[in-house]
C-alpha positions in Angstrom: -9.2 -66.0 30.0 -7.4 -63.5 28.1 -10.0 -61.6 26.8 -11.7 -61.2 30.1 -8.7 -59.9 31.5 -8.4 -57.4 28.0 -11.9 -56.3 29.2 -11.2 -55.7 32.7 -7.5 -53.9 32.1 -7.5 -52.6 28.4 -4.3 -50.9 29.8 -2.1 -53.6 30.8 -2.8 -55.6 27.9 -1.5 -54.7 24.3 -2.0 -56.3 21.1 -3.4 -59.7 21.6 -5.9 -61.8 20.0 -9.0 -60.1 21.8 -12.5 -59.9 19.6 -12.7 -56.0 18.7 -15.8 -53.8 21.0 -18.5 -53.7 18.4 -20.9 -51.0 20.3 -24.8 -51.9 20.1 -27.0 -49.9 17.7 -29.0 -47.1 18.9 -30.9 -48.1 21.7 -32.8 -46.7 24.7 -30.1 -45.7 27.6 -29.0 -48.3 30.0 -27.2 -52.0 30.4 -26.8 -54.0 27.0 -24.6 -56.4 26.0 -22.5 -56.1 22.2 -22.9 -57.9 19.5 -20.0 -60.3 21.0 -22.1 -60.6 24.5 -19.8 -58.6 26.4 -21.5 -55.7 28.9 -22.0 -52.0 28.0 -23.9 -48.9 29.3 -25.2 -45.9 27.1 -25.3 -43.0 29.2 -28.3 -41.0 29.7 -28.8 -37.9 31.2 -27.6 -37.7 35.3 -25.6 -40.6 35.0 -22.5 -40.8 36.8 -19.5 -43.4 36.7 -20.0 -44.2 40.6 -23.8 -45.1 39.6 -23.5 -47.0 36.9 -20.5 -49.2 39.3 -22.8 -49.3 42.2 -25.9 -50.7 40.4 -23.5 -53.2 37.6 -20.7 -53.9 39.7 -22.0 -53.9 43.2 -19.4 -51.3 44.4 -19.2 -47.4 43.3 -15.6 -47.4 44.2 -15.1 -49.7 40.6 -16.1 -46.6 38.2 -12.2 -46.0 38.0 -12.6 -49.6 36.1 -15.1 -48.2 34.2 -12.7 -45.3 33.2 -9.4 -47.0 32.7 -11.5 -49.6 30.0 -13.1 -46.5 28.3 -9.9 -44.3 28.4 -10.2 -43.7 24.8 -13.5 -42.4 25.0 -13.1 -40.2 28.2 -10.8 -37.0 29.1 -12.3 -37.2 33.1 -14.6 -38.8 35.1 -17.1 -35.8 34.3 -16.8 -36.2 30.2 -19.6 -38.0 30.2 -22.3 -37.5 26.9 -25.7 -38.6 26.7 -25.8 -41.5 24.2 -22.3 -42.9 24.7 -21.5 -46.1 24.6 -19.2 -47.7 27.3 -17.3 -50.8 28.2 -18.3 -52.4 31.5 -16.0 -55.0 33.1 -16.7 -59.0 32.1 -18.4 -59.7 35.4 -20.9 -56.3 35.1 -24.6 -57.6 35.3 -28.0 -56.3 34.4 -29.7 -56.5 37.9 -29.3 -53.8 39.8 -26.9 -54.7 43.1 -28.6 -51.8 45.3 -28.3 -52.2 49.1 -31.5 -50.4 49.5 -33.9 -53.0 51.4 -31.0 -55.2 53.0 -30.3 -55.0 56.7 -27.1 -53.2 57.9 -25.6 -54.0 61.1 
């Protein structure tokens, strides 16, 4: 749909009828969802963009997702503050996808 693409590429799509990012209230540091449903992280201290893609979104490689969606919120991938609030991409999930424990061959 539209609005998941708007989510996943805020950069390729302008305009458009997509529901405005309304940012949870304060809460503790983490995965949350908006008031609209849609996935966010607040930062705490040590996080990285590669951690918060490898434990959402399965791969760390995706933080440059995570980046392009919160453009307007980041100069670099280092500009991280504790407490911010970012957008995570439609299909970001609360259990943690770590490979730890699963056989590699």
């Amino acid at each position: 749909s539209a609005t998941v693409l708007a989510q996943q590429f805020p950069q390729l799509v302008s305009g458009g009828a997509t529901v405005p990012y309304a940012a949870p209230p304060d809460g503790p540091p983490g995965f949350a969802l908006d008031a609209h449903g849609r996935p966010c992280y607040r930062i705490s201290k040590g996080d990285t963009l590669s951690d918060i893609a490898q434990k959402h979104l399965g791969r760390a490689s995706r933080w440059r997702q995570i980046f392009g969606m919160n453009i307007d919120q980041l100069t670099s991938a280092d500009s991280l503050t504790t407490g911010m609030v970012l957008r995570l991409p439609a299909d970001a999930t609360q259990i943690r996808m770590d490979a730890a424990g699963i056989g590699r061959r």
